[in-house]
N, C-alpha and C positions, 0 to 999 in steps of 0.2 A: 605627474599631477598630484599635487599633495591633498588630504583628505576634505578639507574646504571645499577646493576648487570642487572635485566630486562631486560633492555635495549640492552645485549651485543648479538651477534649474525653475524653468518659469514653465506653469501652467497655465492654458487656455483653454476654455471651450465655447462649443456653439452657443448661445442665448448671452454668454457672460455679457457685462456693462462692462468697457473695457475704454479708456480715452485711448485713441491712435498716437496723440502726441506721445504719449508714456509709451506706449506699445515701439515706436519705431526709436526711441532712449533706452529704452530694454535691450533689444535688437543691437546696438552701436556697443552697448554697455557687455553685451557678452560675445564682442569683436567680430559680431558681421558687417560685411562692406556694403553702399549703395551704391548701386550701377541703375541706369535705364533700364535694363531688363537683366531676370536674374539668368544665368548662365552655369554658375558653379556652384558646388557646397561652402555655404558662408556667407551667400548673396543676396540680399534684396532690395523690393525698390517699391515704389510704392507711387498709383495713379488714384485717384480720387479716393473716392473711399475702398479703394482696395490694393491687398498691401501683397505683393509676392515674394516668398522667402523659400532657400533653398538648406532646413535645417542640415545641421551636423547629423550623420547618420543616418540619415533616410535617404530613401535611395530614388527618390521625385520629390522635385520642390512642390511647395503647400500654397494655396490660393485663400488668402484669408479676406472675407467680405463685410464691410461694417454698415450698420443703417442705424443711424443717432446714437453714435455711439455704443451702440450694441455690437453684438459679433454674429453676423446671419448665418455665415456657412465658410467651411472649412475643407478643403478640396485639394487631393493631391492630380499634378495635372504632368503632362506630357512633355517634355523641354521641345521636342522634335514640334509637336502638333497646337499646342496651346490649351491642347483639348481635357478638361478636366476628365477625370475615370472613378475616380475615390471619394466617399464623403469619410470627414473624421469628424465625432464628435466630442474629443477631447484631446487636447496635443502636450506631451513634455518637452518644449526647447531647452538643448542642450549647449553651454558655450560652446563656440567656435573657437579651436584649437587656432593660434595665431598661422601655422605655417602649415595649414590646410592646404595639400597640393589635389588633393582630390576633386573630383566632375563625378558627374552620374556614372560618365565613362571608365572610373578607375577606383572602382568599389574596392578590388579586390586589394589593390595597393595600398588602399591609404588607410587602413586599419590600425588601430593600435598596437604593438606586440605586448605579448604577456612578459614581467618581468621575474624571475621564479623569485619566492620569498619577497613580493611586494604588498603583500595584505591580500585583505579579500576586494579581488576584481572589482571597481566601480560599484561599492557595496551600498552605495545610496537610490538608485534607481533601478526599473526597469530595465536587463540586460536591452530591450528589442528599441529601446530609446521613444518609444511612443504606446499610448492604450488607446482603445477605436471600443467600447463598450457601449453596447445601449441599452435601454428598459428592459430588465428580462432577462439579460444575458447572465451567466456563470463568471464567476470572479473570485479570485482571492486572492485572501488578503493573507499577507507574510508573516504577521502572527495570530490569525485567526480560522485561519482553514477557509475552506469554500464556501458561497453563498452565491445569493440571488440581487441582483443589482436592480435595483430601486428607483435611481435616478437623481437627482442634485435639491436640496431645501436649506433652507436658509432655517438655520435653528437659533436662537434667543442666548447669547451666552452672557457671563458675568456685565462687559462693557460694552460688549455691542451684538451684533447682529452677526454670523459666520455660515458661510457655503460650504454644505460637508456632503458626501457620499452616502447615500445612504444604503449598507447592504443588510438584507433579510439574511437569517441564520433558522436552523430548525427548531421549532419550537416556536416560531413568532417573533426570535427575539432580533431587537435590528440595533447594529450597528454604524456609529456615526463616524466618520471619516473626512475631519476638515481638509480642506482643497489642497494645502499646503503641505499633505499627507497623503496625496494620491499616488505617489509614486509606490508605497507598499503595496498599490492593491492593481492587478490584472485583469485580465479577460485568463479563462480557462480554457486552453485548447487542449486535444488530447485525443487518443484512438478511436474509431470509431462514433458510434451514431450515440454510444449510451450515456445517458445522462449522470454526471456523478453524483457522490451520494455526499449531503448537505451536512455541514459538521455542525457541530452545538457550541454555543460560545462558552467559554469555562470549562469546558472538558477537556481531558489530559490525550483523545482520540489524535489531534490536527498534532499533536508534539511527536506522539508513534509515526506517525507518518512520516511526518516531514523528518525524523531521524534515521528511518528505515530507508529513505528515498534518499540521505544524507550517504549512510555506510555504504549503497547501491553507488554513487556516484564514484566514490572512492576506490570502489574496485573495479569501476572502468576504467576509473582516471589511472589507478596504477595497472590495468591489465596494457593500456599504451604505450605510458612510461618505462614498464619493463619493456616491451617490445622493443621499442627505441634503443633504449642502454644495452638491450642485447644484440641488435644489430651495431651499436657504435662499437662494443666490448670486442667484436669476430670479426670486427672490420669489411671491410669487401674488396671490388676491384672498383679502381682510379680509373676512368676512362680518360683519355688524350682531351687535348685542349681542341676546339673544332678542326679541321683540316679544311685544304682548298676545296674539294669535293663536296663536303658539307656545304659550304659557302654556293657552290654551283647547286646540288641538289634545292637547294632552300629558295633561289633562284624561280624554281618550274613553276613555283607556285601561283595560279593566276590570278590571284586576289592581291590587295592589301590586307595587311595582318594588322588586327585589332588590337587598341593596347592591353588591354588584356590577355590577349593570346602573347603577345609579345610579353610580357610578363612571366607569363604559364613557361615559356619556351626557356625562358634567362633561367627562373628556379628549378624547372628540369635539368637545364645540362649543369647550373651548380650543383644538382642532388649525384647528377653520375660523375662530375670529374670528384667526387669529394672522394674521402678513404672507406667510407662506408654503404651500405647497401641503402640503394633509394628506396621510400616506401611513401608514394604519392599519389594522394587523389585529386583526380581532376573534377571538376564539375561544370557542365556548361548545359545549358539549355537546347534543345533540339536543333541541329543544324547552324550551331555557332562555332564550328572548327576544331573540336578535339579533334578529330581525328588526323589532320595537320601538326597537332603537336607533338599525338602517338609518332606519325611517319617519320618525325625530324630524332624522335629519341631513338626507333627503329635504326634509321641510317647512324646518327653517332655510334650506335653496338656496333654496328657494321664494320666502321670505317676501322675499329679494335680490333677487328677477325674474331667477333662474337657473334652466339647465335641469339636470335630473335623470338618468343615463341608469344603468337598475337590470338590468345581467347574471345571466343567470341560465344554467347550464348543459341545462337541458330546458325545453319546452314548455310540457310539465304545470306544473311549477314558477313557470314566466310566468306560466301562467292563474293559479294561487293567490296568490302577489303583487296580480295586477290586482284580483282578488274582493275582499283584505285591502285594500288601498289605496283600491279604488271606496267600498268600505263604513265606513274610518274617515274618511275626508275629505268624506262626503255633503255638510253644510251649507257646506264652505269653498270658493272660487273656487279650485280647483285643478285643472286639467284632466290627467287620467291617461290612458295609451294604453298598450296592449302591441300588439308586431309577433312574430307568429309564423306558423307557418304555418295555422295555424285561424284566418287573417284570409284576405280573397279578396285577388286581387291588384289588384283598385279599391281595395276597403279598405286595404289596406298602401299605395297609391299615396298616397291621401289623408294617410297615417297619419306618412308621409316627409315628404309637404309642409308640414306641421303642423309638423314638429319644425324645418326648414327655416327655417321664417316666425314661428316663436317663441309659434304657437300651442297646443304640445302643452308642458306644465311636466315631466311624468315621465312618461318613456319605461322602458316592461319589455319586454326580451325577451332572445332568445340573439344570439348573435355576431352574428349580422344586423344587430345596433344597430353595432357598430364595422367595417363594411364599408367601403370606400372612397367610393362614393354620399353615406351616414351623413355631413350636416351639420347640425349641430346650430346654432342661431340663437346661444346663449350658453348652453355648459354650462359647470355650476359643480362640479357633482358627479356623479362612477362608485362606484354601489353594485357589489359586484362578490361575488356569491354561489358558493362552490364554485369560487375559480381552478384548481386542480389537476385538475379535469372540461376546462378548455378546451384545446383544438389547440397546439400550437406558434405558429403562425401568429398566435393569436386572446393568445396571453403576450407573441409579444413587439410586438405593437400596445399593449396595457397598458401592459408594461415605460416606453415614449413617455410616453403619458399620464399618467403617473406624477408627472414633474416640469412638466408642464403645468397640472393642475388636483386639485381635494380629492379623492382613490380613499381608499373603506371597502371594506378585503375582508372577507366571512367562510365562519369556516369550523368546520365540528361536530366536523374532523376530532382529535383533543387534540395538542396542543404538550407534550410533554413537559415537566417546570417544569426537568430540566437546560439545553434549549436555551432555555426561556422568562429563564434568569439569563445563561444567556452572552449573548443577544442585544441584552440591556436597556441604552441608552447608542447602539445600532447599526440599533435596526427598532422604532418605535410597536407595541406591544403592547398589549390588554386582554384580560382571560380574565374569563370570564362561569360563576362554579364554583361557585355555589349554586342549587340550585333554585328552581321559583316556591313560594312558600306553598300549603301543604294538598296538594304534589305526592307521589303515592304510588309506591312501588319498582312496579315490576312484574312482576308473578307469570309467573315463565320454567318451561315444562317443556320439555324434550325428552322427545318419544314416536316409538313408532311407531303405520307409518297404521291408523287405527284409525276406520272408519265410524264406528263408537257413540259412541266417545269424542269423536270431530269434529261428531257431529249435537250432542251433547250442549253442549259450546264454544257453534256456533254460537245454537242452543238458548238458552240462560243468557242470550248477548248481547242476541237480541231482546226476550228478556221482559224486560228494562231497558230494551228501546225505544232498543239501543242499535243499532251499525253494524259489520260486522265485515271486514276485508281479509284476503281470501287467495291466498296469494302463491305461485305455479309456474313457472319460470322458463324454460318453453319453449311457442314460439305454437304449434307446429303442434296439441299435441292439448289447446290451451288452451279451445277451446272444448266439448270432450268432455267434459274435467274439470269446467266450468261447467254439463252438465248433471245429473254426478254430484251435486253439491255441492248443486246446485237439490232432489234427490232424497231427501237425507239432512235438507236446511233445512225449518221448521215449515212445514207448510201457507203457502200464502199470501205466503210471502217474494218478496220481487224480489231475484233474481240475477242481474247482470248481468258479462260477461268485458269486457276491455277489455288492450288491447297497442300499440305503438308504430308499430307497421305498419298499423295501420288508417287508414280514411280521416279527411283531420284533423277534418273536419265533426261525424262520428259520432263519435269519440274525445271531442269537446269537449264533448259531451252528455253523454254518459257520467259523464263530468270533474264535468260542475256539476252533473245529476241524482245523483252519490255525495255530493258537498257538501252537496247541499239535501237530503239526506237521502231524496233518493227512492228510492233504490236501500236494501236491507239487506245485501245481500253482493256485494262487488264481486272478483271471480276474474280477478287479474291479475299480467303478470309483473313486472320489478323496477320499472318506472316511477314506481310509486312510493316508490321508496326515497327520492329527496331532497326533502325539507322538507313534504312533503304532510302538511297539518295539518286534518286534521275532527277536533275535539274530541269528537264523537257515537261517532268509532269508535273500543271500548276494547279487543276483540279483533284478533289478528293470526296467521294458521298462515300456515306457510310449508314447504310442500312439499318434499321431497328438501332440506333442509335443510345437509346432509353435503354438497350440493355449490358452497357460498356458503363466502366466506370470513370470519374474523369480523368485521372493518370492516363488511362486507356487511351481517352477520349485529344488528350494531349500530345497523346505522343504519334498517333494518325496526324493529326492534323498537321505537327512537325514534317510530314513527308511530302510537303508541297510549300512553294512562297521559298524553296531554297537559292531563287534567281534573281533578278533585276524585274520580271514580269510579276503585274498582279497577279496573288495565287485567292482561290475561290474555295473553301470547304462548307459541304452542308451535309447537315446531321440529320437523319432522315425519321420519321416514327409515321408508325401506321396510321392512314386516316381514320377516324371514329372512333379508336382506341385509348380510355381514359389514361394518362400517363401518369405511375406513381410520384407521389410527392417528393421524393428523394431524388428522384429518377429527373422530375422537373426540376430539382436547383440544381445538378450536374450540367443542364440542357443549358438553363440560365448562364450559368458560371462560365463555359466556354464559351456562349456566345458574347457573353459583357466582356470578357477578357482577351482580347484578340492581340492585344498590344506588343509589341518586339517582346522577347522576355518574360509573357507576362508568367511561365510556368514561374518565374525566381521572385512571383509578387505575392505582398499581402492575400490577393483573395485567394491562392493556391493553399488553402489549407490541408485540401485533402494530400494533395503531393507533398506538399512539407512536412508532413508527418509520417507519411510515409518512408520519405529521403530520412529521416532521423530514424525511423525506425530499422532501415536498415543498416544505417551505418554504428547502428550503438545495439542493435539485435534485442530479439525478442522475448530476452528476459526483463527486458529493463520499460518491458508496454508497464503492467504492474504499475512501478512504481511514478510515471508518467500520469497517470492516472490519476494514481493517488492527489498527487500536489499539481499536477497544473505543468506543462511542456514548460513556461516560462521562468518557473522556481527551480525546475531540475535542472535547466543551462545553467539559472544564476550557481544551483549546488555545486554541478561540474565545473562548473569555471573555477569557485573558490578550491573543491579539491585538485584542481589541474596544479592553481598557483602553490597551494599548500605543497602538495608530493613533490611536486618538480624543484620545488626551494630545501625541501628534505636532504632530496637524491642527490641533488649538485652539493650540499655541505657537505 
């Protein structure tokens, strides 16, 4: 795309005067197609006074509403439901690439690639391809530092009359920003609750920065690109091209694969047949099938006579891995082990030696597997679930094995798609951002505690025959509560409490009696928040709610609605009990946000930042801060293309 093209781009927003004739010649002029309804990226169509478009880049088409020629409201909506979810009130449309193969469905494909020594990345716009600011909010602007956003006025210029931005700076002083110039200026996302600190216009302060946050990007960008070059330079091991086996294993699977996961699956096994060491992260949303694409890279080691070794940050987590793995590979010669501590220490004795003498193929467990003892006969491949869960200690042994042999990491946590384009060219990515078929949103309340309403919940569940988690997040009166819960539950229920501190023997029963469905109510605290998958259980309360944060609050909620059955979560807070105000927009944010995906949406901010923060670590909060999440991708993206154009001459 040469620096023109870049360059083109139409702005709208709510209130503007805008004729529809012009607006739907705009649309055609920057090569979107009319259909009846829109369906793909590139698509719109248009009924009375309201026009629906599926821009370039965004990852839900936009509903745009006109009354006399005005523009009323701007609304990202559901392709599945109809159902708008989003207001915007300002939008970048971006042309439509002519040979756009991408849908909502195939985000992760149809992405640009970076070309090394092609300039600075899309250096005319907002990396995130859209701004959503309003009265009040934090913004900056790219050559002014941070400020206060004001809102849109029509200022008096030499010939005519101009709509400019107007943002506050410290001091009182306000800067004007015509329309046609908003692409410099952002929303300010960033760590944390605290407010940043407001620059002064003319001051040489916003150039420290943003040069400091420059050289910061630089030595991420090259701390990757060396990585890279140092595993392409030591080479690794070629795995075989699939075998019939593979072919049959991949078979058991009972689902259809999404094209995304089918995607994830094609650049895994190109990473392992390559000459060099894979080093790929996955990322998918809770209960969108990494774990299917971990099992198929597992088996490809396999079928080499390599070993397997599959990290996982909890116990619990091991044990459900081992169940998954024992039960898809029944007929095939694969010998599977988990080390945790609900093995005895004969058992774990044995369990070492095995991995030692090349009699164990895949090994599950926690950091125990990468201990210094931990000799593996010939590992081929580190599955590596949840990094950002493990110690310091337990990353930088990873970090090693890195360029030694094939590591898949994953993780539910979302990658924001600004860092997921600056990083592209500089770190293996797949994002996993459709759900499985016949998956249903799940039905969020926040309540308060309410006996009837909770007998009722649980109630509902079992007459489905189905299984229900409830989640309290303190032991000492976990088992009191377990006998309330017993009291309120139908006749006849099995209720069982279960916590982290117990002993591991009786935890592990608990564990595979809620899997095998012997258990109906299991009263437990967070343990199982990561990856615990019973498809039986479509309920989820989670007690004192208001004291989880939303990541927290996200990744519970993921452990139910993994079926074809509506699944039901409700967030529970004390009655009478004022709820802090923080505490109340977490409440909000997962009840509004129910939608397939929606951890990998615009309003996940706190998780998006999060996901950035651990994938680029926590020297680099600082400089995030400084300038705005949305300047520091645009910075890493230009240093990805700079270095990488370096290194290859």
């Amino acid at each position: 795309m040469g620096s023109g093209e870049v360059l083109r781009s139409f702005k709208f927003f709510e209130g503007q005067v805008l004729d529809m004739e012009s607006f739907v010649s705009t649309l055609v002029a920057f090569g979107y197609r009319r259909h009846d309804k829109v369906e793909d990226e590139g698509d719109f169509s248009r009924r009375g006074g309201v026009i629906d478009c599926f821009p370039a880049t965004f990852e839900y088409p936009i509903r745009i509403e006109w009354d006399n020629n005005a523009i009323v409201s701007i609304e990202s909506f559901a392709l599945s439901t109809g159902k708008p979810f989003w207001k915007h009130k300002i939008v970048i449309l971006l042309p439509n690439k002519a040979d756009h193969r991408s849908s909502a469905a195939k985000f992760a494909s149809s992405l640009p690639k970076l070309h090394p020594g092609a300039g600075s990345p899309r250096s005319g716009f907002p990396v995130s391809g859209f701004v959503d600011i309003k009265k009040g909010d934090f913004v900056v602007h790219r050559d002014h530092g941070v400020g206060i956003y004001l809102g849109i006025e029509n200022i008096k210029g030499i010939d005519a009359q101009r709509e400019c931005l107007v943002i506050r700076y410290s001091g009182e002083d306000r800067l004007y920003v015509p329309v046609d110039q908003m692409h410099l200026v952002q929303k300010y996302i960033s760590f944390g609750a605290r407010p940043p600190k407001i620059h002064s216009l003319g001051s040489g302060e916003w150039k420290r920065s943003k040069l400091r946050a420059k050289k910061a990007t630089a030595r991420v960008a090259l701390d990757l690109l060396k990585l890279q070059a140092m595993r392409k330079a030591m080479g690794g091991y070629a795995f075989s091209k699939d075998t019939e086996w593979q072919g049959e294993f991949e078979k058991t699977f009972k689902y259809r694969q999404t094209p995304d996961q089918e995607k994830a699956v094609g650049d895994m096994k190109l990473d392992m047949e390559s000459a060099y060491a894979m080093d790929r992260l996955l990322c998918g949303d809770v209960g969108y099938g990494k774990t299917e694409v971990a099992m198929r890279a597992a088996f490809k080691c396999v079928m080499d006579n390599k070993q397997v070794a599959f990290l996982v940050p909890t116990t619990i987590l091991a044990e459900q891995h081992y169940q998954n793995f024992v039960n898809r590979l029944g007929t095939f010669p694969v010998k599977v082990e988990m080390l945790s501590r609900f093995k005895t220490k004969r058992e774990q004795k044995a369990i070492i030696e095995g991995i030692h003498t090349g009699g164990v193929d895949i090994a599950i467990g926690t950091h125990r597997l990468i201990s210094p003892d931990m000799n593996f006969k010939d590992l081929g491949l580190v599955i590596i679930d949840e990094e950002q869960r493990f110690g310091v200690k337990a990353k930088e042994k990873l970090k090693e094995m890195r360029a030694l042999v094939d590591v898949l990491t994953l993780t539910a946590t979302p990658i924001p798609r600004t860092l997921y384009m600056s990083l592209m060219g500089a770190k293996d990515i797949s994002v996993i951002n459709t759900p499985p078929e016949n998956r249903m949103p799940i039905e969020t309340h926040v309540v308060t505690f309410d006996k009837h309403l909770l007998a009722q919940a649980i109630e509902r569940e079992l007459r489905r025959s189905g299984q229900v988690f409830f989640v309290h997040n303190r032991v000492d009166d976990l088992e009191e509560l377990a006998r309330e819960v017993k009291k309120i539950s139908p006749e006849g229920a099995r209720v069982e409490y279960a916590h982290g501190q117990m002993p591991a023997k009786i935890l592990e029963k608990i564990m595979i009696d809620f899997l095998g469905n012997r258990i109906d109510v299991l009263v437990s605290t967070t343990i199982i928040e990561s990856g615990i998958d019973v498809p039986n259980a479509n309920t989820i309360i989670v007690n004192n709610a208001d004291c989880f944060g939303l990541a927290d609050l996200h990744q519970l909620r993921g452990r139910v609605g993994r079926f074809t059955k509506r699944a039901y979560a409700y967030f529970v807070v004390k009655s009478g009990k004022p709820v802090e105000k923080e505490a109340r927009k977490r409440l909000e944010a997962i009840a509004e946000y129910s939608e397939l995906g929606s951890g990998f949406k615009i309003a996940m901010e706190d998780l998006e930042i999060r996901g950035a923060g651990n994938l680029l670590g926590i020297q680099q909060h600082g400089h995030i801060s400084a300038v705005g999440f949305d300047l520091y991708c645009h910075l890493l993206r230009e240093a990805v293309a700079t270095l990488s154009g370096s290194l290859n001459s």
